[in-house]
C-alpha positions as CSV (number, residue, x, y, z in Angstrom):
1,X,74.4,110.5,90.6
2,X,74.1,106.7,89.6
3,X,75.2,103.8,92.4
4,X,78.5,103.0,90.4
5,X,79.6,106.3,90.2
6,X,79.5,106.8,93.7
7,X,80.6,103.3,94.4
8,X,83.8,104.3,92.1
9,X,84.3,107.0,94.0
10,X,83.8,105.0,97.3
11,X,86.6,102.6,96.1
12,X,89.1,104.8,94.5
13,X,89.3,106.4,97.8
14,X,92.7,105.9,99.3
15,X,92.5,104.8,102.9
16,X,95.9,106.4,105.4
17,X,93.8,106.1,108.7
18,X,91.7,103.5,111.1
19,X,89.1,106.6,110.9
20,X,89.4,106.5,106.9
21,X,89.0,102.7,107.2
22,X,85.4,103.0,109.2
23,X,83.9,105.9,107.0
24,X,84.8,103.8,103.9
25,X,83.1,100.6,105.2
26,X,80.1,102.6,106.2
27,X,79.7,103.8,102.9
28,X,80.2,100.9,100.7
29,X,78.0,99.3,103.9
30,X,75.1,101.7,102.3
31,X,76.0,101.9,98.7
32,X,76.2,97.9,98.3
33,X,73.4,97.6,101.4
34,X,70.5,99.5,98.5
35,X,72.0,98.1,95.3
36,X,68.8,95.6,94.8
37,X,68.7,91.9,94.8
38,X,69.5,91.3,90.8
39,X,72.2,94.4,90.5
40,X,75.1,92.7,89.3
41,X,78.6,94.7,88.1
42,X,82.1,94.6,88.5
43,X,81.8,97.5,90.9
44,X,79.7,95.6,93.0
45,X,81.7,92.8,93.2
46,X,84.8,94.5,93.9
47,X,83.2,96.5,96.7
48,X,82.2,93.2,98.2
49,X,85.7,92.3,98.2
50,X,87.2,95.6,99.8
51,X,84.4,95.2,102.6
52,X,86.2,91.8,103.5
53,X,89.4,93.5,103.6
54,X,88.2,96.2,105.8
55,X,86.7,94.0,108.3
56,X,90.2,92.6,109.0
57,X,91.3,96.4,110.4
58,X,88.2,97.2,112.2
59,X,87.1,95.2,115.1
60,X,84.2,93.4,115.3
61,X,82.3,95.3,117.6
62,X,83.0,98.7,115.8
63,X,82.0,96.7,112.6
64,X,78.8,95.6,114.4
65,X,77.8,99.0,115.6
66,X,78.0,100.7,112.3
67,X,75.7,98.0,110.4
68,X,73.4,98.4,113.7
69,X,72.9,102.2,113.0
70,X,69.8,103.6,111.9
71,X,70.7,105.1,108.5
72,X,72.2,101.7,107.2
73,X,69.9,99.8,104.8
74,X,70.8,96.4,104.3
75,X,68.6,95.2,100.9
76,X,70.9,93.0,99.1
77,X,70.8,89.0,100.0
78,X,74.5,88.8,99.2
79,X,75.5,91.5,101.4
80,X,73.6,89.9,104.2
81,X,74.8,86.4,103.6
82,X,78.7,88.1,103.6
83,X,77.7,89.7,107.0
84,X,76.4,86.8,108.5
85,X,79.4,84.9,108.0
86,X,81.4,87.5,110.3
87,X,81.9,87.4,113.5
88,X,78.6,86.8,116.1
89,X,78.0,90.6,117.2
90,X,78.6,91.2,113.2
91,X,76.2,88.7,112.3
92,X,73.7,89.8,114.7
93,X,73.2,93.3,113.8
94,X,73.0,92.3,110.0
95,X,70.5,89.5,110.8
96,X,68.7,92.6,112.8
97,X,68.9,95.3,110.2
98,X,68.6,93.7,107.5
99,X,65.0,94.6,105.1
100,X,64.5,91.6,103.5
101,X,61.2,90.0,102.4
102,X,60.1,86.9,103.5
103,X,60.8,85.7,100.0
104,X,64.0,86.7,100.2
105,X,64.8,85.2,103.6
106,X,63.6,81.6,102.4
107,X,66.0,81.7,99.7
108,X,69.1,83.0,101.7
109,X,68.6,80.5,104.9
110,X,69.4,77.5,103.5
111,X,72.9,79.3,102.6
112,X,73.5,81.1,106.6
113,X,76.0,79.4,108.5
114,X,74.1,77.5,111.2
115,X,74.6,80.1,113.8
116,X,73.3,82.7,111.8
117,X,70.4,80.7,111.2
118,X,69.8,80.5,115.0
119,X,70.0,84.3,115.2
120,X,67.2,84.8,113.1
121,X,64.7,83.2,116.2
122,X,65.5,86.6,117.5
123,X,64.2,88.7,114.6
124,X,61.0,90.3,115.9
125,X,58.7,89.5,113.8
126,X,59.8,86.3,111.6
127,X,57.2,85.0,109.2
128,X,55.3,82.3,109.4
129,X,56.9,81.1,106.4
130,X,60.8,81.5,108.2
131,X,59.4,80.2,111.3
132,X,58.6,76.7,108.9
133,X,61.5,76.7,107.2
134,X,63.3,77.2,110.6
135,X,61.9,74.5,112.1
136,X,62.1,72.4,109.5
137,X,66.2,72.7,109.7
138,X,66.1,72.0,113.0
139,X,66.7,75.2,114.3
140,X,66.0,76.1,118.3
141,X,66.0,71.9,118.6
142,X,63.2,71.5,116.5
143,X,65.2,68.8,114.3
144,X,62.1,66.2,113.9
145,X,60.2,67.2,111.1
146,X,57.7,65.3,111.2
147,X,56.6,65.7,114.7
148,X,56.9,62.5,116.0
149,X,58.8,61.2,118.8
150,X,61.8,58.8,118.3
151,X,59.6,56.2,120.4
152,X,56.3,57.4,118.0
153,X,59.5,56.0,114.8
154,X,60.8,52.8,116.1
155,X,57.1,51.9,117.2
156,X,55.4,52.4,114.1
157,X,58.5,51.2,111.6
158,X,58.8,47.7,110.3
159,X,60.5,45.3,112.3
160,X,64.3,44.4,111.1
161,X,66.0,41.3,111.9
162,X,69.7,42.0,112.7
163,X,72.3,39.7,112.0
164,X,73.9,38.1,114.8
165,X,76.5,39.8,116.3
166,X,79.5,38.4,116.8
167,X,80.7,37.5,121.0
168,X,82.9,40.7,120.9
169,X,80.3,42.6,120.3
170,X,78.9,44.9,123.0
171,X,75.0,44.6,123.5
172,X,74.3,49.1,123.8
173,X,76.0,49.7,120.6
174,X,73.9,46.7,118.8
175,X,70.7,48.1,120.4
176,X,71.3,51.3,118.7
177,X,72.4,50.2,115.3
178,X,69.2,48.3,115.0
179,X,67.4,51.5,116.3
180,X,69.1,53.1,113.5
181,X,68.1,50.9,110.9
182,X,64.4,51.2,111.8
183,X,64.4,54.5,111.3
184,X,66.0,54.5,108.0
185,X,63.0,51.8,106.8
186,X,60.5,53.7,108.5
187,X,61.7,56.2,106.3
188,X,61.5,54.3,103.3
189,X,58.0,53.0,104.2
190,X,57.3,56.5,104.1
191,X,58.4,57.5,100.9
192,X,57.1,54.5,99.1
193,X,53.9,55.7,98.0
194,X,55.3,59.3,97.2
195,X,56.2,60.3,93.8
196,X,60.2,60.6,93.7
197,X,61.4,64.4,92.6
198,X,63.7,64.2,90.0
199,X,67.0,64.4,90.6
200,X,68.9,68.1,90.2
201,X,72.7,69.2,90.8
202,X,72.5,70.2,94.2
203,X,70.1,67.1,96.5
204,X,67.9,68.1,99.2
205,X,67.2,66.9,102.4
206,X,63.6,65.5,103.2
207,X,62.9,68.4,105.5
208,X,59.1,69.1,103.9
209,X,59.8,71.8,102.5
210,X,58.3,72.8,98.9
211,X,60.7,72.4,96.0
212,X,62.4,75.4,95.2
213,X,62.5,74.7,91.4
214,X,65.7,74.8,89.5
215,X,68.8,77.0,90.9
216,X,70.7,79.3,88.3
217,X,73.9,80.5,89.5
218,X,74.6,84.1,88.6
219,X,78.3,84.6,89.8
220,X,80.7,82.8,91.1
221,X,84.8,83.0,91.5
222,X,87.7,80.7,89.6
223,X,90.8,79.9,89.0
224,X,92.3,78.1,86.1
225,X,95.9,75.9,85.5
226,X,97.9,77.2,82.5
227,X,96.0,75.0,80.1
228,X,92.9,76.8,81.2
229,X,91.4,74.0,83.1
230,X,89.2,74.9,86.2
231,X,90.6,74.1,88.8
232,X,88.7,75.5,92.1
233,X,85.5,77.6,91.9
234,X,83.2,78.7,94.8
235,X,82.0,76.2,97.1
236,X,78.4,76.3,96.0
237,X,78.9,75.6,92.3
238,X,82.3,73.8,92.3
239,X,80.7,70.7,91.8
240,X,79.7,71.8,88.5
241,X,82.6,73.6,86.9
242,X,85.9,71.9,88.3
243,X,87.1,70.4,85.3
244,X,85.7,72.8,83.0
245,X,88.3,74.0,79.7
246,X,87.8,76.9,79.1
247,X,87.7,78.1,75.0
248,X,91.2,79.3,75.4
249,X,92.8,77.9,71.8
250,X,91.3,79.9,68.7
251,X,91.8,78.2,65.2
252,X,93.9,79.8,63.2
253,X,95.1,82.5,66.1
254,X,92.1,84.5,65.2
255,X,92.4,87.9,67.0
256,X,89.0,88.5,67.2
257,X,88.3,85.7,70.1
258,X,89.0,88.1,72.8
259,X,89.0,85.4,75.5
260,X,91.5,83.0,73.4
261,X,93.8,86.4,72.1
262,X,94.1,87.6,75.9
263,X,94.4,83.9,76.8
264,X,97.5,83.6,74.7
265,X,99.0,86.8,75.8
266,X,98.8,86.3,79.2
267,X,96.9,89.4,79.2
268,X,93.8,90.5,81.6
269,X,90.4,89.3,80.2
270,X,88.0,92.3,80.3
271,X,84.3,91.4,80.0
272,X,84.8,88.3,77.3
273,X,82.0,86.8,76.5
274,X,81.3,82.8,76.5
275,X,78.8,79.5,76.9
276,X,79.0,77.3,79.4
277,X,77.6,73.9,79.3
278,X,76.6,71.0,81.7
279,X,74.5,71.4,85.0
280,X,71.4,73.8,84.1
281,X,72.2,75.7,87.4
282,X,75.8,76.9,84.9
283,X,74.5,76.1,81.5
284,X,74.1,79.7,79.0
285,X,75.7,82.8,78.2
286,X,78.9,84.3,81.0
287,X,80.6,87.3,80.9
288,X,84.6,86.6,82.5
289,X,86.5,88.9,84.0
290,X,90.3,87.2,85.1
291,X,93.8,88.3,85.8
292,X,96.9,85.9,84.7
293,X,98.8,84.5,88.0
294,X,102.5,84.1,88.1
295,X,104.8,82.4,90.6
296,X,107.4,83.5,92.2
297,X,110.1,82.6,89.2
298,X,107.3,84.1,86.9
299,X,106.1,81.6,85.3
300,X,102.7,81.7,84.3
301,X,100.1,79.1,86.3
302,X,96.6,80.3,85.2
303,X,93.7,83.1,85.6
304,X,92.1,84.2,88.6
305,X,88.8,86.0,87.7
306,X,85.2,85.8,88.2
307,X,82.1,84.8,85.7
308,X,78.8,87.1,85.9
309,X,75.8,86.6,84.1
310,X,75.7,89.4,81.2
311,X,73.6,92.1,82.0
312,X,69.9,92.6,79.8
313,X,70.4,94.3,76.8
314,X,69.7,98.4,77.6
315,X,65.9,99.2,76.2
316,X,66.1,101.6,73.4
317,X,64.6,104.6,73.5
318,X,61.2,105.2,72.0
319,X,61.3,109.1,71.6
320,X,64.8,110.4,69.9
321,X,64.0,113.9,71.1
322,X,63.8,112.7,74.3
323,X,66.9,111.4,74.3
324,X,68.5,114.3,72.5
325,X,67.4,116.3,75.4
326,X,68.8,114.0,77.8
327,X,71.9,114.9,76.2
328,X,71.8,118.4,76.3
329,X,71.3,118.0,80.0
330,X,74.1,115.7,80.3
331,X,76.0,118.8,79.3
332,X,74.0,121.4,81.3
333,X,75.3,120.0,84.4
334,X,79.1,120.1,84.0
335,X,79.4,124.1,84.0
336,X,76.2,123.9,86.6
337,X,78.6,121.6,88.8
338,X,81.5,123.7,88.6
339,X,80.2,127.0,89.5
340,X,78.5,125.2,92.6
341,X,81.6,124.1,93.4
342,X,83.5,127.1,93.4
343,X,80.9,129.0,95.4
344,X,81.0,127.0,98.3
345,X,84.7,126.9,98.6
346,X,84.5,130.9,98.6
347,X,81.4,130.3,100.7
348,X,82.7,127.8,103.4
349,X,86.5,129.9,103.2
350,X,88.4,126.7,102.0
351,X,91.2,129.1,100.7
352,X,91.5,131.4,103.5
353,X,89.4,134.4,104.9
354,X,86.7,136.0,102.6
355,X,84.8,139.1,103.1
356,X,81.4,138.5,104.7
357,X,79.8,140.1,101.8
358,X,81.2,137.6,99.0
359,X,80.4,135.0,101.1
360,X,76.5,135.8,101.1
361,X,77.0,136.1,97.3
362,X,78.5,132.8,97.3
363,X,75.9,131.0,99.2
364,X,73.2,132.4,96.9
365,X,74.8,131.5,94.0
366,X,75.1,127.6,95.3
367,X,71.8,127.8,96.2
368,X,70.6,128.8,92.9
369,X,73.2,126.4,91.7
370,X,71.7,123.8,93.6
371,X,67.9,124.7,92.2
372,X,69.3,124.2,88.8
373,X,70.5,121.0,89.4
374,X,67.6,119.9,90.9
375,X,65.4,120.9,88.0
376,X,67.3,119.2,85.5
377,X,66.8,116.0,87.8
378,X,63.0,116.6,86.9
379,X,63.7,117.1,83.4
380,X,65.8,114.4,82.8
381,X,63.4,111.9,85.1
382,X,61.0,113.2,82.5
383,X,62.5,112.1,79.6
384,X,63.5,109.2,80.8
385,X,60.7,107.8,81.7
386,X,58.9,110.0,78.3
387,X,62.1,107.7,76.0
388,X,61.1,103.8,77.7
389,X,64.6,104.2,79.2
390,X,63.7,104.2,83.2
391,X,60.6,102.6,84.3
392,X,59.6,102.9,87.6
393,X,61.1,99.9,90.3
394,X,58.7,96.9,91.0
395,X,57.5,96.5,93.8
396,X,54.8,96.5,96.4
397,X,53.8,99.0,99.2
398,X,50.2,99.9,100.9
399,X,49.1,103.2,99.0
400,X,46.8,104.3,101.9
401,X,50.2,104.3,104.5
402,X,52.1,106.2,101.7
403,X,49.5,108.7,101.3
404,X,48.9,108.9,105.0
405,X,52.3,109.9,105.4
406,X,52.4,112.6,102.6
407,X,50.1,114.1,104.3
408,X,51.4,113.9,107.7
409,X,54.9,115.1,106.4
410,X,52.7,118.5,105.1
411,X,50.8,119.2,108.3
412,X,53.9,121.6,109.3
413,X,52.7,123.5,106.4
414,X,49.1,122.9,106.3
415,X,47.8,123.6,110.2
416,X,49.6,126.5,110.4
417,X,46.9,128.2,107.2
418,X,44.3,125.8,108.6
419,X,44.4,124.1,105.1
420,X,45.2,120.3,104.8
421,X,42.8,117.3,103.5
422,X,40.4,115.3,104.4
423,X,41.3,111.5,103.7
424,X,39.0,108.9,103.7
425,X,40.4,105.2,102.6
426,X,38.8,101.5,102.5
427,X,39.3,98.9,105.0
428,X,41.9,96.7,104.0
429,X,45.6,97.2,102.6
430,X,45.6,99.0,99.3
431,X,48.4,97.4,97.8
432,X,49.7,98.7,94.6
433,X,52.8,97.2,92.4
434,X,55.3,100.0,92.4
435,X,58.3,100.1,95.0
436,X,57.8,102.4,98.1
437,X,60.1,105.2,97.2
438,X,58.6,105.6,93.7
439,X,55.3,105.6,95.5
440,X,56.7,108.1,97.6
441,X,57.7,110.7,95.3
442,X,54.6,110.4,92.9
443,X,52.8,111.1,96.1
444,X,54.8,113.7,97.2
445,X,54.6,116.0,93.6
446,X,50.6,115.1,93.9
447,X,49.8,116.3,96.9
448,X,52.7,118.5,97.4
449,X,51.5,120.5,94.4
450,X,47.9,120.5,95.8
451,X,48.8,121.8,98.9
452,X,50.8,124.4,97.9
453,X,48.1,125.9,95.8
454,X,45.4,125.5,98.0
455,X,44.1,128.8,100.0
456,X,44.1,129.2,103.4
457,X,41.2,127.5,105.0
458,X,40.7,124.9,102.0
459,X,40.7,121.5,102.9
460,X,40.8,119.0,100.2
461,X,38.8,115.9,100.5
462,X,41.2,112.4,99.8
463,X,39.0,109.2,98.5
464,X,41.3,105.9,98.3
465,X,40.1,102.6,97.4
466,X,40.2,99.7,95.3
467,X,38.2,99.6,91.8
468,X,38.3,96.2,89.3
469,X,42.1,95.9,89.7
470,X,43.5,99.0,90.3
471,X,43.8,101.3,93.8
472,X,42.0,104.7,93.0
473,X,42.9,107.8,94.4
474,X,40.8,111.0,94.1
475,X,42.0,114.2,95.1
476,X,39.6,117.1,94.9
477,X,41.6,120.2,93.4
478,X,41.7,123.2,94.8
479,X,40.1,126.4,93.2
480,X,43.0,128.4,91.8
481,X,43.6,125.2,89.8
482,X,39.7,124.4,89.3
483,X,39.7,127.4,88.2
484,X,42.2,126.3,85.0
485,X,41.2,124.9,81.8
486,X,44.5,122.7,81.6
487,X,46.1,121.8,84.8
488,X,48.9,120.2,83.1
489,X,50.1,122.9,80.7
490,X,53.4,124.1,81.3
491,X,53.7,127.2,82.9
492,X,56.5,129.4,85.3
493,X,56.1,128.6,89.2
494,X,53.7,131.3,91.1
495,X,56.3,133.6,93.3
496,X,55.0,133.5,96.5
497,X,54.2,129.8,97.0
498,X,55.3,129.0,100.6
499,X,55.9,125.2,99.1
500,X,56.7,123.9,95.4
501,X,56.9,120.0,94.6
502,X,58.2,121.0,91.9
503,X,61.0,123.9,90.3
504,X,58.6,124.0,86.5
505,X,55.3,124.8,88.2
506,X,52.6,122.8,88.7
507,X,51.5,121.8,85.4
508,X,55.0,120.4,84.7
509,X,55.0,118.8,87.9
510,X,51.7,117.1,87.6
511,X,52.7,116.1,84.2
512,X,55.7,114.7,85.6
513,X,53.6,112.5,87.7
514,X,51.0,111.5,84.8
515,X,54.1,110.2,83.0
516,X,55.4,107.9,86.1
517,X,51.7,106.3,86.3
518,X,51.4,105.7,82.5
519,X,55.0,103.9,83.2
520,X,53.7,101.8,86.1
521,X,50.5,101.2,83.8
522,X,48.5,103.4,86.3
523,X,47.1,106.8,84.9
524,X,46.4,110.5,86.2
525,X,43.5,112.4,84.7
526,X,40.7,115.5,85.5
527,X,37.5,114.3,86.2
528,X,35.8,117.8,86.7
529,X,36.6,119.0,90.1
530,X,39.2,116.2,91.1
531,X,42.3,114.9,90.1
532,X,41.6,110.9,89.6
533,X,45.2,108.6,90.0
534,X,44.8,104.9,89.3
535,X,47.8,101.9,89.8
536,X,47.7,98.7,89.5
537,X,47.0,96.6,92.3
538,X,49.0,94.0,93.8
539,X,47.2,90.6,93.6
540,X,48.3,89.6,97.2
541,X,45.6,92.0,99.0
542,X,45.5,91.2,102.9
543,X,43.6,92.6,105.5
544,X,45.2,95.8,107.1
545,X,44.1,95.5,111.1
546,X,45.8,99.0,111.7
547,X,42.9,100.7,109.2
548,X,39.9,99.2,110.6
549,X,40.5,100.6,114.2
550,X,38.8,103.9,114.3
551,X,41.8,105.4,116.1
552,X,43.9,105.0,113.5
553,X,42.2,107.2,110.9
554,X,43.9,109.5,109.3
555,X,43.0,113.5,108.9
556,X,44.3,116.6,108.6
557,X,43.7,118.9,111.8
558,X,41.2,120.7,110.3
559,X,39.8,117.8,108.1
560,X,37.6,115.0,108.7
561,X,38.2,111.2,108.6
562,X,35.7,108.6,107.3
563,X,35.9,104.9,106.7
564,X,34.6,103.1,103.4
């Protein structure tokens, strides 16, 4: 199920109850929480506004404990912002749970409310970077930049002659306006030999930090007068689209201009398509969404809406038999759905008492409902990825802590047959350019797959390291699969397998995970006895301290562990 499916169902939900109200903010708390930094939609944006509308009939602290539990994921930069503009305890737990990267905390600080920017001195482990940029705004009384001492200023600045002050005047209050203009020429001493940045649309304080580069706003809220004139946007870009006309008269009352046609209607404007000009931060292509306003005699005083940046265009599909069997899925799962359905409501008794015996039916027939499902996920993932239409999500994660937890995660399995591997991984983090959770399933239909068909006894020896760009796993196969001439021929699933990565078997499944490597611009191959998998590396390689202790090593029970 995609994000705004569930977020439509999320929102269409009708709330009677203060319990209704909590389970509701939870969810759209996760759905909106793992959306992404650049997801952008109407869904989005409305969820963002129900959230607010929530928080006003749940306290804070009940607010603040469901954003601290441990399921909630907080990975959108809006989301945190909107948090950390609650109330304190609210704030807190979102500055505490939120996963952010230190890129993405840079960018968001300078838009915190100064309290929430104090909260983040109690973040754990803050980045050098934050810490900078922290100081630099003067957070935990650090406010001096520069490091030096207002007697270190007035001592080294330029001596100013002050006017005479008149009789009246008091003599403290003239000693510190001249105090206050030898700081401002010290400053300007300073800046003298510096090369001035060039002015932008929203100025920046000297606080030494590097120039961010030029700002593009993505969305931001409006309202207009009945002429179509902007009259108030969001506080950030305001400045630069108060005053704006919108392209609300078409010559000739040409129907086709949807934003003009609605405009003269006093209709809503759905998804109308325009270009703004003026500050480069607004300047291009929008995508408006208003409703007409009305006063209380109803007469008509302008839109409300919101302007988005369009989305990308979609990316066709490469292989029209792929996407014909996309289709065909598409359809697979309706009847699949239903009879899943109706077998747990006989299951679970939802329309009174059933006989024991129809209920054991029941649940078998959900189960192999849900097994269905779940293979059409791999089919359709398939040719998805087979069409150009899903490429995996960008990224970065350390390969050898992914594959190090695979292979914990199979131990329950694995001791018990005293089978398991052997991994052995270079010094250093082996960072490849794919998300975590991709990395994670690729992983897990590798070595799942591997451990499955491995006998009991069989270890299976695990090489990772780096190689002229690239991270380079070897897996050594085991000897029902040595034994095969193709390994990634399809073929039905061996009965009997205690675990399956996959519902197609294993050459389906392994081909499943050649495909999501070729889309990462990685590749899995045979070299003889071994199953070789190379990704891309991520340029930004640091040292890993955890892999160099010896302690740390990571082996199956039965296995060995050795360091590169």
């Amino acid at each position: 199920m995609h994000v705004d499916d569930r977020l439509a169902t999320v929102l269409n939900a009708r709330v009677y109850s203060t319990a209704a109200s909590r389970i509701q903010y939870r969810q759209l708390l996760d759905l909106v929480g793992t959306s992404g930094t650049q997801a952008r939609s109407a869904l989005l944006d409305a969820a963002m506004v129900r959230l607010g509308e929530l928080a006003s009939l749940i306290p804070a602290d009940e607010r603040a404990r469901a954003i601290a539990q441990s399921g909630v994921r907080l990975r959108n930069p809006a989301l945190v912002a909107l948090l950390a503009s609650d109330a304190q305890p609210v704030a807190l737990a979102a500055v505490q749970a939120a996963q952010l990267s230190d890129d993405e905390w840079l960018d968001l600080v300078p838009a915190l409310p100064l309290a929430a920017r104090g909260l983040l001195r109690l973040r754990r482990t803050p980045g050098s970077d934050l810490d900078r940029r922290l100081d630099a705004l003067g957070i935990a009384d650090r406010a001096l930049p520069s490091g030096l001492s207002m007697a270190e200023i007035i001592a080294s600045a330029p001596p100013v002659t002050a006017p005479p002050a008149p009789k009246s005047a008091i003599p403290e209050a003239e000693g510190i306006s001249a105090i206050v203009r030898r700081i401002e020429a010290f400053r300007k001493s300073r800046e003298a030999g510096a090369t001035p940045l060039a002015a932008n649309d929203s100025p920046r304080l000297p606080l030494g930090e590097l120039d961010p580069g030029p700002r593009t706003v993505t969305a931001f809220a409006f309202s207009t007068d009945s002429t179509g004139r902007i009259g108030w946007a969001d506080a950030d870009c305001a400045a630069m689209t108060v005053g704006l006309l919108l392209p609300v008269s078409s010559p000739d009352d040409n129907d086709d201009d949807a934003l003009a046609s609605a405009f003269r209607r006093r209709q809503p404007i759905r998804a109308a398509r325009l270009q703004l000009e003026g500050a480069p931060a607004i300047a291009g292509d929008w995508q408006v969404d208003a409703a007409p306003d009305f006063d209380g005699d109803g007469h008509f005083t302008g839109y409300i809406g919101r302007f988005r940046r369009p989305p990308p265009p979609a990316l066709q599909p490469r292989n029209p038999e792929a996407d014909r069997i996309r289709q065909v899925l598409h359809e697979l799962r309706t009847p699949v759905n239903a009879i899943q359905g109706f077998a747990e409501v006989i299951q679970q008794q939802l329309f009174g008492q059933t006989p024991h015996e129809y209920r054991a039916l029941a649940a078998g027939i959900a189960s192999d409902a849900a097994r269905m499902l779940a293979g059409f996920e791999e089919l359709d993932r398939y040719a998805r990825i087979d069409s150009g239409v899903l490429a995996p999500e960008e990224g970065s994660c350390d390969l050898a802590m992914v594959v190090a937890g695979i292979v914990h995660q199979l131990e329950g399995f694995t001791m018990a047959r005293s089978s398991g591997f052997s991994l052995a991984a270079e010094s250093g983090e082996l960072l490849i350019r794919i998300d975590r959770t991709e990395a994670e399933h690729m992983m897990w239909r590798l070595l799942g797959t591997l451990a499955g068909a491995a006998l009991p006894g069989e270890v299976l020896a695990l090489d990772l390291r780096a190689q002229e760009g690239a991270i380079l796993l070897t897996a050594q196969l085991p000897q029902g699969l040595a034994a095969q001439a193709d390994l990634f021929e399809a073929s039905p699933p061996q009965g009997g397998q205690a675990i399956n990565a996959g519902v197609f078997g294993t050459g389906f499944t392994l081909r499943l995970a050649a495909s999501e490597a070729r889309a990462a611009g990685g590749e899995l191959c045979r070299e003889e006895g071994n199953l070789a998998l190379r990704l891309p590396a991520d340029p930004a390689l640091t040292v890993n301290s955890c892999l160099h202790n010896p302690a740390n090593a990571v082996a199956s029970h039965s296995g060995t562990s050795r360091s590169g």
